[in-house]
C-alpha positions in Angstrom: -21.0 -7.5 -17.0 -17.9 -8.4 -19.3 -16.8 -4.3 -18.7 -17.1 -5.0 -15.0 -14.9 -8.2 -15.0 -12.3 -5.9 -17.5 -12.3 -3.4 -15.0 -11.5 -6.0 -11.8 -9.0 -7.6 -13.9 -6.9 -4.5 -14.6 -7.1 -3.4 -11.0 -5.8 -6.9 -10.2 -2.5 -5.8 -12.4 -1.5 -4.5 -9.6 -0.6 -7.3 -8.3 2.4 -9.6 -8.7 2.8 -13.3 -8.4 3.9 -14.3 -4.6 3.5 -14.3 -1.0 4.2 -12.4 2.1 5.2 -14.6 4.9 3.3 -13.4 8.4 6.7 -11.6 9.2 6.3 -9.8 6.3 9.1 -11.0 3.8 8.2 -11.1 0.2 8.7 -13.8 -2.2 8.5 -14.1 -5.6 10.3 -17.4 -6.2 11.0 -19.8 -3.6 11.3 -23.2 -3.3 8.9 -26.0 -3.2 9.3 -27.2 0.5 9.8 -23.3 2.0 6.5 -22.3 0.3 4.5 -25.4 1.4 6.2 -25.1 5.2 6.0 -21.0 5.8 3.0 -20.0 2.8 -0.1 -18.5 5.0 -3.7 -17.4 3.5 -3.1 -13.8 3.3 -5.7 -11.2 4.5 -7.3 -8.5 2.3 -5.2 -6.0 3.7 -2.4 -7.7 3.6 -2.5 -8.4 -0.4 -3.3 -4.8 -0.8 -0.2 -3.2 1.5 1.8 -5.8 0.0 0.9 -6.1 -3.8 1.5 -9.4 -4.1 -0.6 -12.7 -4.0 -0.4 -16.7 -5.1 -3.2 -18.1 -7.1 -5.2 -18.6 -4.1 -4.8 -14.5 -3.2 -5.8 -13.9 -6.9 -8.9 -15.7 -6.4 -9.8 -14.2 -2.7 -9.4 -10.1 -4.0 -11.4 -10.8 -7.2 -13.9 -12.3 -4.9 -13.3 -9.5 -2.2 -13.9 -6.9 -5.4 -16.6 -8.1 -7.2 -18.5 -8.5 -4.2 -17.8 -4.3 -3.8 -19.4 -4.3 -7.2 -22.6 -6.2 -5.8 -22.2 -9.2 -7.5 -22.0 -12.9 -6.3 -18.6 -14.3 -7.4 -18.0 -18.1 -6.5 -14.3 -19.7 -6.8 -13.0 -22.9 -7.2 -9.6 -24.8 -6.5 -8.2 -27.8 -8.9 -6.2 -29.9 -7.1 -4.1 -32.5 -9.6 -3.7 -35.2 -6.9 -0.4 -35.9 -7.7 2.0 -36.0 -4.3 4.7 -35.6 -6.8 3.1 -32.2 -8.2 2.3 -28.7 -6.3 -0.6 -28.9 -9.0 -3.1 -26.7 -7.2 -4.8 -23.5 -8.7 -8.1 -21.1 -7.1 -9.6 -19.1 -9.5 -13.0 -17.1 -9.0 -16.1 -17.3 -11.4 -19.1 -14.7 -11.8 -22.1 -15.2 -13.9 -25.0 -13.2 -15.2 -28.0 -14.8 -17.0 -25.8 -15.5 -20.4 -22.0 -15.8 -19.3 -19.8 -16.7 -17.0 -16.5 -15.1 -16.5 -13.2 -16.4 -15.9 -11.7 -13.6 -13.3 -8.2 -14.6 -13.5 -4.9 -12.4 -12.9 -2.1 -15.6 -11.8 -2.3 -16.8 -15.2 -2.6 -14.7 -18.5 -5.8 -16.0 -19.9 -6.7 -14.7 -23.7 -10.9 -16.0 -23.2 -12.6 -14.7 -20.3 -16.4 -15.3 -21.5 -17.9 -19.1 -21.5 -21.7 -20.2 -21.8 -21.2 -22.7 -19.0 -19.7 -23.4 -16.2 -18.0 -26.6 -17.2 -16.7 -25.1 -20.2 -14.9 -22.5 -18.2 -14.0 -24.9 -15.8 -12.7 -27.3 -18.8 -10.6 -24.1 -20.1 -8.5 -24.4 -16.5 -8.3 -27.7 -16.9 -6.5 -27.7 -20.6 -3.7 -25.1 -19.1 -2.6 -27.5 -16.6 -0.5 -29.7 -18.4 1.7 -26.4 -19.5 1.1 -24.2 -16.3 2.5 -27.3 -14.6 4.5 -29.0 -16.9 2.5 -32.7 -16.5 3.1 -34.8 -19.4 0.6 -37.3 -20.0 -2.3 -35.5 -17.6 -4.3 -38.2 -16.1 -7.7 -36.5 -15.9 -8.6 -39.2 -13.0 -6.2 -37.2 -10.6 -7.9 -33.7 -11.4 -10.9 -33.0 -8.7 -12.7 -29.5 -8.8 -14.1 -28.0 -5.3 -15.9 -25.4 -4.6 -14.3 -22.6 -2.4 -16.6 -21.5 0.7 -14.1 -19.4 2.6 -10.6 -18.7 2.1 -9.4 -18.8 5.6 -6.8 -16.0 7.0 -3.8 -17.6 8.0 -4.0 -21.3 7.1 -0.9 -23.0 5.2 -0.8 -24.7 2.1 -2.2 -28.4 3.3 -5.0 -27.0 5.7 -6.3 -24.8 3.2 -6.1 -27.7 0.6 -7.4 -30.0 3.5 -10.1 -28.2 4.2 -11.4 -27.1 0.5 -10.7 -30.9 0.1 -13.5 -31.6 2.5 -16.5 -29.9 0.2 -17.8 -31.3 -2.4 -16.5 -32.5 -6.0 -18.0 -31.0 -8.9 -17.4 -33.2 -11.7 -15.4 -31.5 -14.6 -16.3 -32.9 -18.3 
């Protein structure tokens, strides 16, 4: 499994941190309010002509390509529920009988292999405070969902809406 997951990770080099607004303009940096007012759920194909993708694209094509493989890939968003902090990050898990694996290309992660699922899920948790610069984390405001769908064309707050809407799973 772990050469599978290597092998999905290095195809997911290809592509860069951002997002492609329905009109089709690129960004790589923009700020705060733009993103949460024009940022859409892009497609498959639209991540593939495009080579780009947020954290929430990241986790939809390693999703998209393990399932190619034949496996059964699940993903998860953190939301830090913080109004003051776009603290939100989708990241996709697979498991055999031993592992599970951390299939990650927004952030650089140097441990891709856990026993459990809450100790993967705890390794996410530990990067927030420097992914998002959050002093002090307050672990209260940190709620883990599982992703069902990730919904073509739905902005920031429906897609965190409706994620928000599943059920918690309870991080350590």
């Amino acid at each position: 499994m772990e050469n599978t997951v290597n092998e999905i990770l290095e195809q997911m080099k290809e592509i860069s941190y951002g997002w492609v607004e329905p009109n089709g303009v690129k960004h790589f940096k923009s700020k705060q309010n733009y993103f949460k007012e024009f940022y859409r759920i892009m497609t498959i194909d639209m991540i593939k002509e495009y080579k780009v993708g947020t954290c929430f694209e990241s986790a939809k094509y390693a999703a998209y390509l393990l399932k190619e493989k034949g496996l059964h890939p699940r993903s998860f968003m953190i939301n830090y529920d913080d109004p003051n902090k776009l603290a939100k990050h989708t990241f996709t898990v697979v498991n055999d009988d031993e592992h599970y694996y951390w299939v990650e290309a927004s952030w650089v992660n140097d441990k891709i292999v856990f026993d459990s699922l809450e100790d993967l899920i705890e390794a996410v948790i530990k990067r927030y405070p420097r992914m998002y610069l959050i002093e002090n984390l307050n672990r209260d405001l940190i709620h883990v969902y599982e992703i069902d769908e990730f919904t073509d064309g739905l902005s920031l707050n429906e897609f965190v809406e409706k994620i928000k809407s599943n059920e918690k799973i309870i991080a350590k």
